[in-house]
C-alpha positions in Angstrom: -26.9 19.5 -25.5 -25.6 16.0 -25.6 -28.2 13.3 -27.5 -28.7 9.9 -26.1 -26.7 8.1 -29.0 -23.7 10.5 -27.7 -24.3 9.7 -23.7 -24.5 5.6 -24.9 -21.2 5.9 -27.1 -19.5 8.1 -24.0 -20.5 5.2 -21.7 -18.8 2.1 -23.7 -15.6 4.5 -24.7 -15.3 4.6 -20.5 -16.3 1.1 -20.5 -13.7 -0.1 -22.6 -11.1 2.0 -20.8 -11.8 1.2 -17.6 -11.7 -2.9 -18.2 -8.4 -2.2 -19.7 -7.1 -0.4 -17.2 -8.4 -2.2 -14.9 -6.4 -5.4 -16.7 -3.3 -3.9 -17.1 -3.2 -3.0 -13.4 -4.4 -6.4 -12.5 -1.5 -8.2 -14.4 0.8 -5.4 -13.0 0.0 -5.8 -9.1 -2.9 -7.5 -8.5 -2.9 -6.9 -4.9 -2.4 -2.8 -5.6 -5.3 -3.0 -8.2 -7.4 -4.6 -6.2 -7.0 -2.3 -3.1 -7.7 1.1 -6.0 -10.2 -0.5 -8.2 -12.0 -1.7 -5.1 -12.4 -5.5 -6.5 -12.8 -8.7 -4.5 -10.4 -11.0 -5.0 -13.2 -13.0 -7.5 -14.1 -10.1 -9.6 -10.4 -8.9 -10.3 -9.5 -12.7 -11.4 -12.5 -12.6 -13.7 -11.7 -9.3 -15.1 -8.1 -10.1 -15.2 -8.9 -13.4 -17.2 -11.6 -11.8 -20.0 -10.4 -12.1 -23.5 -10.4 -9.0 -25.9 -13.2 -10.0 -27.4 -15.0 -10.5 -23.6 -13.9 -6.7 -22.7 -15.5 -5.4 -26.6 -19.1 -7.6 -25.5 -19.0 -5.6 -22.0 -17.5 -2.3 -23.0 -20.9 -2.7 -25.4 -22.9 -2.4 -22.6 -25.1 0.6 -22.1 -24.5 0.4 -18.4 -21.3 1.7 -16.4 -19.3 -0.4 -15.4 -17.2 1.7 -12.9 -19.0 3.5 -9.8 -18.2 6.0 -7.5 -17.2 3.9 -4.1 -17.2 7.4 -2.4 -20.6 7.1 -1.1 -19.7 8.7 2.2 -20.1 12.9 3.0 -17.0 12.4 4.9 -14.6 11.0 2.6 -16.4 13.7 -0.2 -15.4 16.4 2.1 -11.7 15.2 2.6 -11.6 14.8 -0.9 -12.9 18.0 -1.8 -11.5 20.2 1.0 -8.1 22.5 0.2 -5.8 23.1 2.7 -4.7 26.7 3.2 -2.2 26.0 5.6 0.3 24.3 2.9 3.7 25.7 3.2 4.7 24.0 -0.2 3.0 23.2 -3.1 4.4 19.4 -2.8 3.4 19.0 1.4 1.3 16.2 1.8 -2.0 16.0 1.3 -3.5 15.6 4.4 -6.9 15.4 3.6 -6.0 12.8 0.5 -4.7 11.1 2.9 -7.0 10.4 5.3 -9.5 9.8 2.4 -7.3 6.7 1.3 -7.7 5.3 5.2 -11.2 5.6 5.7 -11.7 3.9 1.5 -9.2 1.0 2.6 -11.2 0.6 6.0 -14.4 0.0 4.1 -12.7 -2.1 1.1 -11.2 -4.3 4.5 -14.7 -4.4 5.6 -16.4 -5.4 2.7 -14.3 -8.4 2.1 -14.9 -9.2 6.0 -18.7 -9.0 4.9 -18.3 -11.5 1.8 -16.0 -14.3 3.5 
C-alpha cells in the first residue's frame, strides 16, 4: 500500500518532469507544444520563461500540475477502442486519429472562449 509521503514525493517527481518537458518542447516548437500540452499562448510563455529554480519551487507542490484534458466519453472510447479490422500492425490508427480532431477542436475552442 502506498503512504501519503510516497503519493506527495510521486506527485513532485511528475511535477518536475512534466515542467521540463513541457519546456523543452516549448523551446523546441512552441506552436506544436502548445497544440499537445493544451496551453494558451500565456501559460506556455510563462512556463517556457521559469527559471530552474522557478520549476524546483512548483515541482514542490503537492498538487499536479498536469490534468487529464480527456474529459469527454467520446474521445475515452476512441482512445480506448482497438480495431480488429487492422490488416497491419503499422495501419493507421483510426480511432487515434479521430481522438486528436475532436482534442484540437476543443483546444481551438477554448482559445475562442479566452480572446
Amino acid at each position: 500500500m502506498i503512504t501519503n509521503q510516497q503519493l506527495m514525493q510521486e506527485i513532485q517527481e511528475t511535477n518536475m518532469s512534466y515542467l521540463m518537458l513541457a519546456q523543452h518542447m516549448l523551446r523546441e516548437d512552441k506552436e506544436q507544444a502548445m497544440y499537445r500540452l493544451g496551453l494558451s499562448e500565456e501559460t506556455a510563455d510563462m512556463m517556457a520563461q521559469l527559471t530552474p529554480g522557478q520549476v524546483l519551487k512548483i515541482a514542490a507542490s503537492n498538487m499536479l500540475m498536469c490534468r487529464f484534458r480527456f474529459d469527454d466519453d467520446v474521445v475515452w472510447n476512441l482512445l480506448t477502442s482497438h480495431s480488429r479490422s487492422k490488416v497491419a500492425n503499422d495501419a493507421p490508427n483510426v480511432s487515434g486519429i479521430h481522438a486528436g480532431i475532436l482534442m484540437a477542436g476543443k483546444i481551438a475552442d477554448s482559445h475562442r472562449m479566452a480572446a
